[in-house]
N, C-alpha and C positions, 0 to 999 in steps of 0.2 A: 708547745705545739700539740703535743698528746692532749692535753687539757684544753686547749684553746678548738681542736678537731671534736673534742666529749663536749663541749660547751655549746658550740656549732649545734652537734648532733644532737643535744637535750632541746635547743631550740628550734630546730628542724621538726624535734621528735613531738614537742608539745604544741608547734604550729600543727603535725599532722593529726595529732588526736584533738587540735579541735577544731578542725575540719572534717576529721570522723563523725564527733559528737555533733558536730551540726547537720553534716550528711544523715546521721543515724534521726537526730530533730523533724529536721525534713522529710526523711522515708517516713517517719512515725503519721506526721501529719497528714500525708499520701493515703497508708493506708487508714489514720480514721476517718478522711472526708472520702474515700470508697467504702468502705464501710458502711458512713451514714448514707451515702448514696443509693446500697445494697439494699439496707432494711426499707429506705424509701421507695427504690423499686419494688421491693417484695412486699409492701404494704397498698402499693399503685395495686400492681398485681391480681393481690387479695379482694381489694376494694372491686376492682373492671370483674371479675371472678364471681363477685357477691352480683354484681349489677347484671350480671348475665346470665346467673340464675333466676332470677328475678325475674328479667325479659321473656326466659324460658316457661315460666310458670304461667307467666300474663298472658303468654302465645298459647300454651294449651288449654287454660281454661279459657281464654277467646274464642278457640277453635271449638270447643265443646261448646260455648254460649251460641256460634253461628252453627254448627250445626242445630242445633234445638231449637232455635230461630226459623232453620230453615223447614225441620221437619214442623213445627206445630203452623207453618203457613201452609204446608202440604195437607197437613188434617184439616186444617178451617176448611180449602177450599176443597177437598174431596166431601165433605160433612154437605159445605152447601150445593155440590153436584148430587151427593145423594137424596137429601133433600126434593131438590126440584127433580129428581127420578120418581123419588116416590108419591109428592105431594101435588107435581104438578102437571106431571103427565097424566092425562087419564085415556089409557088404562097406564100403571104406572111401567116403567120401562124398565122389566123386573132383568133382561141379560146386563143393562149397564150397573143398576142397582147391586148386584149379584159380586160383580170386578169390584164397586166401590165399599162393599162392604165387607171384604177381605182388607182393601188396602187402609179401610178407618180401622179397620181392628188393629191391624201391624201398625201402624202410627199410632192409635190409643196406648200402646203395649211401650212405648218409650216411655210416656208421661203417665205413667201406674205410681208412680211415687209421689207424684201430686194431686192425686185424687181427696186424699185425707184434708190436704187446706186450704188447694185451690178451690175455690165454691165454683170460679166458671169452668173449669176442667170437669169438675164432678156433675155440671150440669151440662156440658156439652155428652159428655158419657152416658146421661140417664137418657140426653134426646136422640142418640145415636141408636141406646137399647129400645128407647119405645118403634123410632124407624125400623130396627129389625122386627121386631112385633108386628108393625104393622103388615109389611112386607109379606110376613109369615101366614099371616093371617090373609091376605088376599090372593096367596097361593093356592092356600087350601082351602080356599072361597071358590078357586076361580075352577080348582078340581071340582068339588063339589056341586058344582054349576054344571061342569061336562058331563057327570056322571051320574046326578040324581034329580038334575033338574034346578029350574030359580029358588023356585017353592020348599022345597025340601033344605036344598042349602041355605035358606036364608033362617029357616027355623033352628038348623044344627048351628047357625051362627049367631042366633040368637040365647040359644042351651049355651055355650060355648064362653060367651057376654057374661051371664049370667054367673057362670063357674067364677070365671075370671076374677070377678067385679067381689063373689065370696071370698076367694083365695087372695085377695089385695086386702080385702077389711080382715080379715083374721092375722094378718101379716102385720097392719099399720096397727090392730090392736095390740099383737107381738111385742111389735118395736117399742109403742108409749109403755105398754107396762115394765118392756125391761131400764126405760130412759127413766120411770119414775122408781126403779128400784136402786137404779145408779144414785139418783138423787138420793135417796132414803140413806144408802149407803154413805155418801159425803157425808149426811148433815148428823151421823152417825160420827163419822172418823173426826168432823170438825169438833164434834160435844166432848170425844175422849182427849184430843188435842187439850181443848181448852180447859 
């Protein structure tokens, strides 16, 4: 009976340990499919994470594209209200001219880093400088009219021309001799290269 109770109890005992080892089997498997579940959320995660930086990037530089959009539509059209202030009004309508040529300055003053490649940026800029020019010169035309007569003014605007017209040719001699030293320069660098 002693033996037959330990005989009992070894098969009670190895029923329960393998019921353990199958419990312990089955917790195992638990936790490795939460596990792989874990690293798959935490790679979902990663991945929405990477994607929304992303989004982030493409929203700010969009925003800086629409901004610049918006200001260089701002400068076009202030450029051609200047414009028709100064070329088509006669006399031209120097108090509007005056407001719009503050506000092309401050617009020109964003797109200063495009001047070097843009060609129509750099030639909306020279046409902007010549309209100040002009401007300028009809001011001090229109002085010179109240103050010393047609006749007079028109001779000091004629001196004036003249300066002018020297000071541009000794400028654009300037520039070529220093573009044909650049040049002299390459074909200089390219002879030691080669």
């Amino acid at each position: 009976s002693t033996i037959q109770k330990q005989s009992d109890l070894a098969d009670l005992t190895l029923s329960d340990v393998t019921r353990a080892k199958h419990a312990v089997k089955q917790l195992h498997e638990r936790v490795t499919t939460v596990q792989h579940k874990a690293r798959q959320s935490e790679q979902a995660v990663q991945e929405i994470t990477m994607e929304m930086k992303k989004l982030d990037y493409a929203k700010k530089h969009l925003s800086k594209t629409i901004t610049a959009l918006k200001r260089l539509h701002m400068l076009l059209h202030a450029v051609k209200q200047l414009r028709y202030s100064i070329r088509s009004c006669d006399p031209p309508d120097y108090k509007n001219a005056a407001n719009l040529v503050d506000a092309v300055q401050l617009l020109l003053g964003h797109f200063e880093g495009y001047m070097g490649s843009v060609d129509k940026m750099r030639l909306l800029k020279q046409d902007v400088e010549q309209m100040r020019l002009d401007l300028n010169q009809g001011v001090v035309f229109a002085f010179r009219v109240a103050g010393f007569g047609g006749a007079k003014a028109l001779e000091k605007k004629k001196l004036d021309d003249d300066k002018r017209k020297k000071k541009s040719g000794k400028n654009k001699k300037a520039s070529v001799e220093m573009e044909q030293s650049k040049g002299a320069d390459n074909d200089d660098e390219i002879s030691t290269r080669g």
